[in-house]
Structure formats: C-alpha cells, structure tokens
C-alpha positions as CSV (number, residue, x, y, z in Angstrom):
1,X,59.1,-1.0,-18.6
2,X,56.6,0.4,-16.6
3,X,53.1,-1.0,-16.2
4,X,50.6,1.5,-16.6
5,X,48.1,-0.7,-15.4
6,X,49.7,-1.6,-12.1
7,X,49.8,0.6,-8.8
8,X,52.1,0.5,-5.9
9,X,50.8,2.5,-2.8
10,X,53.0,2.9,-0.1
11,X,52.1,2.6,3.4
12,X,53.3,3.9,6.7
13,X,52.3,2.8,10.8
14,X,52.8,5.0,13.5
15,X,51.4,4.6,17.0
16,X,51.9,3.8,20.1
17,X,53.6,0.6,22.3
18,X,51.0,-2.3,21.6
19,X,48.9,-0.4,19.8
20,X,48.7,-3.3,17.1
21,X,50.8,-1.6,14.6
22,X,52.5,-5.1,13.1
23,X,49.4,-6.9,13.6
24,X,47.7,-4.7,11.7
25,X,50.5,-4.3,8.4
26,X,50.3,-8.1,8.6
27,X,46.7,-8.1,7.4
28,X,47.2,-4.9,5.1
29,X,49.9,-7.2,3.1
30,X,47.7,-10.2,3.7
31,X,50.9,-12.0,5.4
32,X,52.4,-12.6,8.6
33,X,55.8,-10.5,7.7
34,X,55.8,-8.5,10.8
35,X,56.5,-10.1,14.0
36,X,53.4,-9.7,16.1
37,X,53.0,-10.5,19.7
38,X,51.8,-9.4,23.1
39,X,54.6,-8.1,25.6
40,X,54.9,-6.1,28.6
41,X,57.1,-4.2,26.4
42,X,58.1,-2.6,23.4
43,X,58.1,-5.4,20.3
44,X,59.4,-3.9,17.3
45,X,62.4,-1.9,17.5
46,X,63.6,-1.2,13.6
47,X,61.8,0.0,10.5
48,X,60.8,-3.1,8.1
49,X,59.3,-2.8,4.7
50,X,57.5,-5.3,3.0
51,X,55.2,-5.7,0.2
52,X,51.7,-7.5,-0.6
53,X,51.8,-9.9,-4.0
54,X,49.5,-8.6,-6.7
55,X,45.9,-8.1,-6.2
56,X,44.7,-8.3,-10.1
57,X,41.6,-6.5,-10.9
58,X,41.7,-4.7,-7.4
59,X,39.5,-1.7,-9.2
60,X,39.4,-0.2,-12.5
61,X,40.5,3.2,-13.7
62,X,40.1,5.4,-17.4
63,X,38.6,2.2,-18.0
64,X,41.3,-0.4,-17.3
65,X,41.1,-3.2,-14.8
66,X,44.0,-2.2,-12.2
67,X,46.6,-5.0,-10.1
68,X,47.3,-3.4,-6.9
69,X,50.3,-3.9,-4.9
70,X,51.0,-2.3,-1.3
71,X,54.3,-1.7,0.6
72,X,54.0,-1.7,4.5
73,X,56.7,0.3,6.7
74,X,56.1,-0.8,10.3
75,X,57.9,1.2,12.6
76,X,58.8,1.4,16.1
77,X,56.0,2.4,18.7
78,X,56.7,5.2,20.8
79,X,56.6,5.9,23.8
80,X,59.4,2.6,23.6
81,X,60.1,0.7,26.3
82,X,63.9,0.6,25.5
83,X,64.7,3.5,22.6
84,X,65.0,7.0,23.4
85,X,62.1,9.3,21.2
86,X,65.8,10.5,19.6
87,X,66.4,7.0,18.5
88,X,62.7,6.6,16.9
89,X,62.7,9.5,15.5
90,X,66.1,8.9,13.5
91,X,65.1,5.3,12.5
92,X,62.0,6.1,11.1
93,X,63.2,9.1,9.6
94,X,65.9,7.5,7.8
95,X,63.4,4.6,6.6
96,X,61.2,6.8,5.1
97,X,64.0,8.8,3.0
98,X,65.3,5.0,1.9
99,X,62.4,3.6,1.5
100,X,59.7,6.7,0.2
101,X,62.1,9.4,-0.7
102,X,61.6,9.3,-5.0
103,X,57.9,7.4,-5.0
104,X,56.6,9.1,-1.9
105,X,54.4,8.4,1.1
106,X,51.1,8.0,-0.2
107,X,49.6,7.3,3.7
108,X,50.4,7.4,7.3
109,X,48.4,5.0,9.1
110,X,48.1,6.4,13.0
111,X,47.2,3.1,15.1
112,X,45.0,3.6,17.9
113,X,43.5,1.1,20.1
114,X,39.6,1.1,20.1
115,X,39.4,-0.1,23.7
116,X,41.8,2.5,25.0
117,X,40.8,5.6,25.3
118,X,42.6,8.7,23.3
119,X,43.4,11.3,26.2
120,X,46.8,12.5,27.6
121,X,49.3,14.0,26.7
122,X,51.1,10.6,26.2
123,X,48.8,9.6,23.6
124,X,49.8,12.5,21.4
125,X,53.4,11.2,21.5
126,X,52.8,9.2,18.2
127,X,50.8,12.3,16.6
128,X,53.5,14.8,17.4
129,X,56.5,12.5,16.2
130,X,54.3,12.2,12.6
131,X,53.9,15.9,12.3
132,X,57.5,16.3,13.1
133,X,58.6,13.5,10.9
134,X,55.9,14.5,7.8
135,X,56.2,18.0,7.9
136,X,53.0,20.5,7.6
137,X,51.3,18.8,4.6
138,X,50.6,15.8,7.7
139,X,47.4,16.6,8.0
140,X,46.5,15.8,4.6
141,X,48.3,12.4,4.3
142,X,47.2,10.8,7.8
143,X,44.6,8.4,8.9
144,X,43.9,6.6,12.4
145,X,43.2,2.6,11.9
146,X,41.4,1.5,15.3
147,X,42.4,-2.1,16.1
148,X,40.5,-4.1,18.1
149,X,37.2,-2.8,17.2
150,X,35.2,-5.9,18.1
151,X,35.3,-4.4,21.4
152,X,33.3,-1.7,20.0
153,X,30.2,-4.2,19.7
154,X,30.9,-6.0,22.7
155,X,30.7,-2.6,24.6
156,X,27.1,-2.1,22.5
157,X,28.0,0.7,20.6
158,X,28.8,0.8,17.0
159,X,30.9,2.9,15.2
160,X,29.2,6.1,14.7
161,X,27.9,5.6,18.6
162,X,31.8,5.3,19.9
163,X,33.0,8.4,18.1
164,X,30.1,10.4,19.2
165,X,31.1,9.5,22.4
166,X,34.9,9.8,21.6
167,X,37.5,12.2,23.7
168,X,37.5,16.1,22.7
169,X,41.2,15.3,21.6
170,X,40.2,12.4,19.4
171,X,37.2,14.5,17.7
172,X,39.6,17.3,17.2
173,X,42.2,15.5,15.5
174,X,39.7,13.4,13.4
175,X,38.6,17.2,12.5
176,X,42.3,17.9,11.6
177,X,42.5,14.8,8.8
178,X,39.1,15.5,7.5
179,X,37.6,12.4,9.2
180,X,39.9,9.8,8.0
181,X,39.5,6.7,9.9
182,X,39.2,3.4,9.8
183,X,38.2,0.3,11.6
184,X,39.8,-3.5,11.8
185,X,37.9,-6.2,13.1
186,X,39.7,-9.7,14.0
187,X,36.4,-11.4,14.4
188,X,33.3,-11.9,12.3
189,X,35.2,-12.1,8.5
190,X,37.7,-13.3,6.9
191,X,41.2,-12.2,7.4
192,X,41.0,-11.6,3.4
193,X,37.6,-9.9,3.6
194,X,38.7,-7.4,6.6
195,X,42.2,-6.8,4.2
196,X,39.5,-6.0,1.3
197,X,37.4,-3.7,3.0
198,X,40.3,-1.9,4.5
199,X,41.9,-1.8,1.6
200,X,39.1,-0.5,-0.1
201,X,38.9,2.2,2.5
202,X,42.4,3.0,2.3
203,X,42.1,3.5,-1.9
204,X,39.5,6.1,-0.8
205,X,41.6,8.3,0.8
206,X,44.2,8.1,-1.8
207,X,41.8,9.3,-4.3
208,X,40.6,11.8,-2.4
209,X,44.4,12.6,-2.5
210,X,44.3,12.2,-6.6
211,X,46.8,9.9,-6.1
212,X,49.4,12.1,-4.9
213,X,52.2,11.0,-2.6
214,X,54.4,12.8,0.0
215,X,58.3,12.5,-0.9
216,X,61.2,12.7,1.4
217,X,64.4,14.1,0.2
C-alpha cells in the first residue's frame, strides 16, 4: 500500500569529465555509493541508481509531516575519455527509460565546476546531450549544481558577485531554466548540513514544478 505521506523524487546528473558529478550524488544521498575520485580521465563509465534512507519529517504538506526519500542516477561525463557520445548517449538513455520511465524524472542536475569557467563550445556538450536526451520540456526540468564553490570565496566574490561576472553563455542558459542553480560547498558545514540545504533547494524547484515529473516511454 502506498504511503501518502512519503515522497520519492528522482534525480538525474549530467555534466562534464570531472565535473564532480559522483561526488556530488554522494552527498545528495548522504552516502558514499558512487565511486568518486580524481583521474586524468573519465571515472564513471555506466549509469548507477541509488537511493537515500528516509529523511522523516523532511517538510510538511496539507498539513502532514512528510519522510523524503531521493533516488540518484549518476551517469557518465561527456566529453569521455574512452566512450564514444553514441555510447553515452545510449547508456543514459536506456537508464532513464529503466529507471524513470512510469514515476518520471522529477530533475536533471547539470554539474558545473565553479572554478572553471562555462565557455566553448565543449562545455555545451553536456547541455546539448540533456536537451537531446529530455526532449523540449528540458528547460523546465533542469538545474546546474556548481561544485566546488569554496573557490568562489577564496577568489573574494560571493555568489551573486560570480554570476554577475559569469560568461554570456552561462547567463543565457541560467535565463533558459528560469535561474535554477545551486551551490555545494565541501568546506565550512557539515556534509549533512550542505545535503540539507541542497536538498532544501532542490524541493524548491520541484514545487515550483507542482510536483510534476518528466516520464520516459
């Protein structure tokens, strides 16, 4: 029997080669599920879905205290150092039917490096293979997660400071998603607070979304 009073939102990460993809589901699910390491080359070369354990009274709605689960699908970066885009583009594609195709894609997480700047046609690999892969409604089911943002403050700027100063290309596809970003730290909290607040963040957009999901048939 369903449990009206428990939600499942399901997550997916796109971006680039080291982009911190796997590092960055590992504190979404508040585990260390995805392999996560620094490598001249590409890391993660399948789709892997995991989920978080309950997160009891994560928020309330109509009234009633809501548990929260997440499912993460990690994917492979791309440009890859080893798989054709043909390859990337079948594997996820296939994991997201498997894995999202009845209950739906309820976000795409686009991870983006804070300290690298987003210019080049290369960097719009990841952005292209999600419209491809999502299909027009993208736009509204998409939001880029900076890693590495402590490198924001030790640059001296903070976050509304870095976007003003932020690539054309970057503004113009933050217009595209009506401003949906996000920022992880990996210094100054918590691993659970930064999963909280990003969490939080995340919920945001989903209600923006009324809790709709994109499906995959």
């Amino acid at each position: 029997m369903t449990n009206p009073n428990k939600m499942i939102i399901n997550l997916a990460l796109f971006g680039m080669t080291q982009s911190g993809k796997s590092s960055a589901g590992n504190i979404l699910l508040g585990s260390t599920d995805f392999h996560s390491s620094f490598a001249p080359c590409s890391v993660t070369k399948n789709c892997n879905l995991s989920r978080s354990c309950l997160l009891h009274n994560f928020m309330r709605r109509g009234g009633q205290e809501i548990t929260l689960q997440v499912q993460v699908l990690d994917t492979p970066g791309y440009p890859h150092s080893k798989l054709s885009k043909k390859h990337v583009k079948q594997e996820i594609r296939e994991a997201l039917a498997h894995h999202f195709g009845q209950e739906g894609l309820h976000l795409a997480l686009l991870v983006q490096r804070a300290d690298v700047p987003f210019f080049g046609q290369e960097t719009l690999y990841p952005v292209q293979m999600m419209q491809e892969l999502l299909g027009h409604a993208w736009k509204n089911y998409t939001a880029i997660l900076f890693t590495h943002a402590e490198k924001i403050e030790e640059a001296g700027f903070n976050e509304d400071g870095y976007l003003h100063e932020a690539s054309d290309m970057l503004l113009t596809l933050l217009n595209s998603i009506q401003h949906r970003y996000l920022f992880q730290y990996r210094k100054g909290t918590s691993l659970n607070e930064q999963r909280m607040k990003i969490l939080e963040r995340i919920m945001e957009f989903v209600r923006e979304n009324c809790y709709q999901a994109l499906t995959f048939k």
